[in-house]
N, C-alpha and C positions, 0 to 999 in steps of 0.2 A: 391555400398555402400548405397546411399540413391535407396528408390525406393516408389510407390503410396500402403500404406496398402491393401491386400486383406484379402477377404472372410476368409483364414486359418489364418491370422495374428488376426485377432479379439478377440478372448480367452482370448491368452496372452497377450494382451493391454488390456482385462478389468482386466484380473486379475491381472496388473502389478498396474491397477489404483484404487484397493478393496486393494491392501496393505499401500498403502500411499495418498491416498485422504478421505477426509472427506466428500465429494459426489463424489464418485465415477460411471465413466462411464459405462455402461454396454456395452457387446456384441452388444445388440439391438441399442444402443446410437451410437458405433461408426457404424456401418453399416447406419443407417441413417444419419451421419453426410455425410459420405463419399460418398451417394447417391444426395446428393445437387451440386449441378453444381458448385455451387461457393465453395464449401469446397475441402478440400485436408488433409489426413492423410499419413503425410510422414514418413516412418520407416527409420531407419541406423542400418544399419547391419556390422558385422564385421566377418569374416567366418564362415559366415551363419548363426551366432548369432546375434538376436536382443538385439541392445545397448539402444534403446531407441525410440520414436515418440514424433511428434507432429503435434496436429489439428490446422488448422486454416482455414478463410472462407478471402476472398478475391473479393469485389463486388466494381466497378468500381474504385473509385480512393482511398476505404477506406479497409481496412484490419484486422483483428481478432486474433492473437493465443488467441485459445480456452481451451489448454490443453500442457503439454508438461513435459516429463520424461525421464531421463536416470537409467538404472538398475543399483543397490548400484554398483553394479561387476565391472562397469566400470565408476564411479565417478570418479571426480579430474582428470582427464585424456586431457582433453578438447574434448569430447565428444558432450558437451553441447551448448557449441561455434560453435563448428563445422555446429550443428543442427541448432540450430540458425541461424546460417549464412545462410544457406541454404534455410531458411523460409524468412529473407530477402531479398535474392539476388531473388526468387519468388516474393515476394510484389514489389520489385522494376522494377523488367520485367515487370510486371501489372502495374505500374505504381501509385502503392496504397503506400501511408504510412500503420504503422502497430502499434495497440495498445496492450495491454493487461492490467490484472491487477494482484498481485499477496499481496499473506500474509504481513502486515505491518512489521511482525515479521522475515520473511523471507529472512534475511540480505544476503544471501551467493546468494542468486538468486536475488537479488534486484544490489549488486556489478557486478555481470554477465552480468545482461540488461543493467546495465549502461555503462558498458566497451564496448560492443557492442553499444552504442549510441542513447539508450534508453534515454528519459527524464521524469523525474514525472511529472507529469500537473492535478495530484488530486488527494480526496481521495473519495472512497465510506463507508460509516461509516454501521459498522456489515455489508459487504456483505459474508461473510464466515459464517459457521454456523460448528459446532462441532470442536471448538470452535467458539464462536463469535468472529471477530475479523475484524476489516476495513482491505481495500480494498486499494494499492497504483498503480492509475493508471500512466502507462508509453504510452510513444506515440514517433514511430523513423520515420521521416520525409521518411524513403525512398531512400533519396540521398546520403547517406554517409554511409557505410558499413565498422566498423573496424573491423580488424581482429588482 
C-alpha cells in the first residue's frame, strides 16, 4: 500500500500537482527531492492505483512535509489520515517531531492535522502566492500519533 516514489511514479505526481497547487512541483522537483538522503516521497496505492503522496525531508530530530495530496477519486474516504499517519509513525521512528505549513483558508486540511495532533505555533504572513495568502504553521511533537 504505502511504498518509496520511483522514477515511473514522477509524471503523475507532477501532474497530479499542475492541477491543484499553485506552485506546483515538477517532474524534475520531485526526482531531486527524492535524491536527498534525508527526503522521502511516499505513494499509497490502492490496486495499483495511486491514491495519493507525500514529501517530506527528515534531518536528525527535526522534520518537513513538503507537499502532500490525495486524488479527488478517493477524498473523504480516510485516505489522507492514513498517509498521514504513515509520515508520522516515520518521523517518530527517526525520532524527529514534524512541521508543516498550509493555506490559512484551508480549513478542511487544517481540521485533518489537528485531529491527527498537529498544533499551530504560527503564522507566515503571504507565504503562498497565486493567491496571496498567510501561511499557518503546525508542528506534532512526535510522541503521540492519533488515529
Amino acid at each position: 500500500m504505502f511504498a518509496k516514489a520511483t522514477e515511473a511514479d514522477f509524471p503523475l505526481l507532477a501532474a497530479f500537482e499542475a492541477d491543484w497547487s499553485s506552485e506546483p512541483w515538477s517532474e524534475e522537483a520531485f526526482r531531486a527531492f527524492s535524491r536527498e538522503g534525508s527526503s522521502t516521497v511516499l505513494v499509497l496505492r490502492e490496486n495499483e492505483e495511486l491514491v495519493g503522496y507525500a514529501a517530506f525531508r527528515l534531518v536528525c530530530d527535526y522534520g518537513e512535509l513538503e507537499t502532500c495530496f490525495i486524488a479527488p477519486a478517493f477524498r473523504r474516504r480516510g485516505y489522507a489520515k492514513m498517509l498521514l499517519s504513515e509520515v508520522l509513525r516515520c518521523a517518530a521512528e527517526a525520532g524527529a517531531c514534524l512541521t508543516l505549513e498550509v493555506r490559512e483558508s484551508n480549513l478542511a486540511a487544517r481540521r485533518l492535522y489537528e485531529s491527527l495532533g498537529f498544533v499551530p505555533c504560527g503564522t507566515r504572513r503571504s507565504f503562498y502566492k497565486n493567491p496571496t495568502e498567510n501561511a499557518v504553521v503546525y508542528t506534532h511533537s512526535g510522541k503521540e500519533v492519533r488515529l
